[in-house]
N, C-alpha and C positions, 0 to 999 in steps of 0.2 A: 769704146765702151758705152759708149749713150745711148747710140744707134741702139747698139744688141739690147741695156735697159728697158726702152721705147719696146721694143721687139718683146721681150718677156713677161715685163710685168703693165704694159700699157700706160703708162704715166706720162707726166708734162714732160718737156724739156728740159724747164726749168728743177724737175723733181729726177731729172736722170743726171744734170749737172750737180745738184748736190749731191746723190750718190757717192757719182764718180772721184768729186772733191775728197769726201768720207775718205775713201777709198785708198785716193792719193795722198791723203796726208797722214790719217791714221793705219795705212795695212788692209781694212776691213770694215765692213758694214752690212749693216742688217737689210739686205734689198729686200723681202720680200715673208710675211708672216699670212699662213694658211692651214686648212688643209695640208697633209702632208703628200699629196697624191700632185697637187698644185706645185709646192714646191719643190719637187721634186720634176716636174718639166721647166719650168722658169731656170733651175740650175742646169738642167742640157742646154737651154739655148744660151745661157752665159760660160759653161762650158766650150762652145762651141769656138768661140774666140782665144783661147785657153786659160782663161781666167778658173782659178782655183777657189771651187765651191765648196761651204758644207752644209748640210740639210741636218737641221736635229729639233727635237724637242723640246 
């Protein structure tokens, strides 16, 4: 999951390890506040590992 973070939203290491932690221990987390054109590609390429996105408002 880090990798693919790095890959979408361009952050540190250390900011796709916290993520992922989010992730891991609560279910979910907020990767990524835009543009919804932006968010909306960041979730295909987290998508793409099959990770279950949602894009909203």
């Amino acid at each position: 999951m880090e990798r693919q973070l790095l890959k979408a939203i361009h952050c540190s290491i250390a900011q796709a390890r916290d993520i992922s932690w989010k992730v891991h221990t609560g279910g979910s987390a907020v990767v990524y506040t835009g543009p919804r054109e932006r968010c909306e590609a960041v979730a295909m390429v987290l998508e793409d590992i099959g990770l279950v996105v949602k894009v909203s408002e």
